[in-house]
FIKOLRO-47981 format. One record per atom (N, C-alpha, C): atom name; y negated, x, z negated. Coordinates in steps of 0.001 Angstrom, whole numbers, plus 524288, in hexadecimal, padded with zeros to 5 digits. Layout:
<rs>
R|CA|Y|X|Z
...
</rs>
This chain:
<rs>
R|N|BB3E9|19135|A35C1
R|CA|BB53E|19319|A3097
R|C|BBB1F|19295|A2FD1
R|N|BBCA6|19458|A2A75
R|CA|BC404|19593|A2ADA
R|C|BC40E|18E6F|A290B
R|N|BCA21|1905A|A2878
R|CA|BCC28|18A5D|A2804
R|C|BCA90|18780|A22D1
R|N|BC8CF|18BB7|A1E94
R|CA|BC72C|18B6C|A1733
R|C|BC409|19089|A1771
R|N|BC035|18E21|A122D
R|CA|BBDA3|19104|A1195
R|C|BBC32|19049|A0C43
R|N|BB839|19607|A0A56
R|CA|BB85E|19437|A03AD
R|C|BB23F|193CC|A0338
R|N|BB12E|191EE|9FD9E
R|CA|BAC85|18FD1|9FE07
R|C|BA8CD|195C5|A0135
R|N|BAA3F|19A78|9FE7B
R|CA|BA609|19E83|A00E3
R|C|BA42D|19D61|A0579
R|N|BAB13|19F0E|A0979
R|CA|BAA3B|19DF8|A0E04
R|C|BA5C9|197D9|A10C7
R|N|BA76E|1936D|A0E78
R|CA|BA202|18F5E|A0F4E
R|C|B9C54|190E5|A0ECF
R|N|B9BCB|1935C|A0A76
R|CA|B9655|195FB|A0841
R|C|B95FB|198B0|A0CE9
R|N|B96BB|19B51|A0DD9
R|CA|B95BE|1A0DD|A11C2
R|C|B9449|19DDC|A1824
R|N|B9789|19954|A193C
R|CA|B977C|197D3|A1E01
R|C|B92E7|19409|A1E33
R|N|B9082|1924B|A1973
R|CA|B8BEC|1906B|A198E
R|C|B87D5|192D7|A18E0
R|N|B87B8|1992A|A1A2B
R|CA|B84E7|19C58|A1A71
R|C|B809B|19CA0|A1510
R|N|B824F|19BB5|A1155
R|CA|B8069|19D18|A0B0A
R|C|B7D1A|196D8|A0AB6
R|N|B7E35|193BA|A0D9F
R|CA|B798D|190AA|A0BD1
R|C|B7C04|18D87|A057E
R|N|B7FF8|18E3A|A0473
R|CA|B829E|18CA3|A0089
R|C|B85E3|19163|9FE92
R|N|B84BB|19146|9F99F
R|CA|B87EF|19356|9F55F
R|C|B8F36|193B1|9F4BF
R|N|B9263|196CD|9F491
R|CA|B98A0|193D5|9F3F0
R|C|B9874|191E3|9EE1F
R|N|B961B|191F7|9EB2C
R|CA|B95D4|1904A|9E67B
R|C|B9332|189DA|9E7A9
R|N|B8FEF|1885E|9EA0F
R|CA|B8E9F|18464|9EB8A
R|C|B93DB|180B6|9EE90
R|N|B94C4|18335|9F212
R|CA|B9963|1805C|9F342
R|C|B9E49|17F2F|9F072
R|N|BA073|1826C|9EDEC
R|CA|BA207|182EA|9E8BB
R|C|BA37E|17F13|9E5AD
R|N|B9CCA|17DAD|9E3F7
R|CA|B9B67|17878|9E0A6
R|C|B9C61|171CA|9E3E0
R|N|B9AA4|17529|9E866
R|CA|B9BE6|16F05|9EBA8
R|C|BA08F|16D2D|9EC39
R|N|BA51E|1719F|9EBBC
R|CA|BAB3A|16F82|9EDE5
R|C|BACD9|16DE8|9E86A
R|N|BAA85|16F76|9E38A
R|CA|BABEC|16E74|9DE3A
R|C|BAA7B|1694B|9DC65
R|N|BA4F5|1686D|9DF9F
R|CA|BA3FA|162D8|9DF17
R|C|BA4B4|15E77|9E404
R|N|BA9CC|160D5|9E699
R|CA|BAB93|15AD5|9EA1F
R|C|BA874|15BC4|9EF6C
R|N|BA379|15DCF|9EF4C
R|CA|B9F9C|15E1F|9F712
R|C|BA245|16021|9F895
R|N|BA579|163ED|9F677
R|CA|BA6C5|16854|9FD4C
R|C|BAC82|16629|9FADA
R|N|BB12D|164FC|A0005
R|CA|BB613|166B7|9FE6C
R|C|BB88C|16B7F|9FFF0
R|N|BBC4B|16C7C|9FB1B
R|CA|BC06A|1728C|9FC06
R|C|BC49A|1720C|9F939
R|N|BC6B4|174C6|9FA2D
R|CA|BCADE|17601|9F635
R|C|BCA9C|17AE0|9F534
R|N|BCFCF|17AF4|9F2BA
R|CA|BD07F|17FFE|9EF22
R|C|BD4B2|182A1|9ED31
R|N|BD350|188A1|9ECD5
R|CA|BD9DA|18A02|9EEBB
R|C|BDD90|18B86|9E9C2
R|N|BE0DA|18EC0|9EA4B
R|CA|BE42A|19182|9E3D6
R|C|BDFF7|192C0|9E096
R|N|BDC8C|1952E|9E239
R|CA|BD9B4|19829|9DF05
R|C|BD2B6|196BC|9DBAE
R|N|BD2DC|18EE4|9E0A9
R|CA|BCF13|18D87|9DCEF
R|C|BCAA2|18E1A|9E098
R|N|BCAFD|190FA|9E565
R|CA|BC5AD|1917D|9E918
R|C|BC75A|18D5D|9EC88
R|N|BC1EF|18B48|9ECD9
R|CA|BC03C|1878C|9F1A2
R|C|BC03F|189BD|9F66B
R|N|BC2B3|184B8|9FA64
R|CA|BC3C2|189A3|9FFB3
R|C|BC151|180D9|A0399
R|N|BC049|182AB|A0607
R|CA|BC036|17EC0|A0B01
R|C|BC390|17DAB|A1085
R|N|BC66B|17B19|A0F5D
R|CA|BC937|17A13|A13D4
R|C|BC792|179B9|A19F3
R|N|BC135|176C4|A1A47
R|CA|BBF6D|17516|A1E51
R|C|BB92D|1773F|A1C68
R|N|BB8EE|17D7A|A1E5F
R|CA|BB35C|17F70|A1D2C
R|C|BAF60|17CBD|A2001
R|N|BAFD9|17CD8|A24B7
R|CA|BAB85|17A24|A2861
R|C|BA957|174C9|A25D8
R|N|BAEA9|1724A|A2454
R|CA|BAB8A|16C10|A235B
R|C|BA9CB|16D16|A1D0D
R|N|BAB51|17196|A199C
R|CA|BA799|172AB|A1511
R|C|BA449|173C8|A16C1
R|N|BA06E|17801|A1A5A
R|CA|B9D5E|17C2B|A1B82
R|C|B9A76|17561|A1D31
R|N|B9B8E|172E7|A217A
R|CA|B97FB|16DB3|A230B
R|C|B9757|16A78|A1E1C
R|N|B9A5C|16877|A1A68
R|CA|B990F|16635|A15AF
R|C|B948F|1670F|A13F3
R|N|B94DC|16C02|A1192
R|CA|B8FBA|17013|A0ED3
R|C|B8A26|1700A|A1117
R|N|B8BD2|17041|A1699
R|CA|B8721|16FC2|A19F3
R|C|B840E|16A46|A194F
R|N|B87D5|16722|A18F3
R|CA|B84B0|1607B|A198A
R|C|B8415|16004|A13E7
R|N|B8701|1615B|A1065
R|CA|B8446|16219|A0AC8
R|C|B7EBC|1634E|A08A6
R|N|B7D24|168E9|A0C5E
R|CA|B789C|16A20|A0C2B
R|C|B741E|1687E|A0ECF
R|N|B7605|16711|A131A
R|CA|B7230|166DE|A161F
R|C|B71C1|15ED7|A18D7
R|N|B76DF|15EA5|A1674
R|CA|B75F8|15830|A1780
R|C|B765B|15835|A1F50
R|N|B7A5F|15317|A1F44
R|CA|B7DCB|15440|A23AE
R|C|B7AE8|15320|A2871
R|N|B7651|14E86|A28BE
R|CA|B7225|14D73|A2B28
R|C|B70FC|15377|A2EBD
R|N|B6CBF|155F0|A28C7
R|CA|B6AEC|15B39|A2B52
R|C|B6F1B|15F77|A2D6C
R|N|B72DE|15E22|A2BC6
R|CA|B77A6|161AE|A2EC8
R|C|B7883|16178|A3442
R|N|B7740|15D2A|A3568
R|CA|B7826|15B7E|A3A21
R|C|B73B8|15D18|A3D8A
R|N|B6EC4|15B56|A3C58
R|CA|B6B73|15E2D|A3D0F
R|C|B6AC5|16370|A3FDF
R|N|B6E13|16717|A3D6E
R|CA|B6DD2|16B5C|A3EA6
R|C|B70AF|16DC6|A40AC
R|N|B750E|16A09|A43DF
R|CA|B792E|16B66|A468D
R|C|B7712|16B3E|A4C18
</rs>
């Protein structure tokens, strides 16, 4: 994935199993970190280790493993 990414782009790479509005809420409430640019959109510096966050969020890091 690129070097940043915005929440869509996360949504999309988790293949819809999450909402960008869901994620959204999570970086608003402290789970996911991002920042944010002139204009107020959330962007991710380090997509991969968001995109893995989300994953062990949902699915709990145990069963993550699991399925590797």
């Amino acid at each position: 994935m690129t070097k940043r990414a915005t929440v869509t782009d996360i949504a999309k790479s988790l293949g819809g199993i999450i909402s960008a509005d869901t994620i959204r809420n999570w970086v608003d409430a402290g789970i996911l970190p991002a920042e944010k640019d002139f204009r107020g959109w959330r962007w991710f510096p380090k997509p991969d280790e968001t995109i893995q966050r989300v994953e062990e969020l949902l699915y709990g890091k145990q069963e993550l493993d699991k399925l590797k």
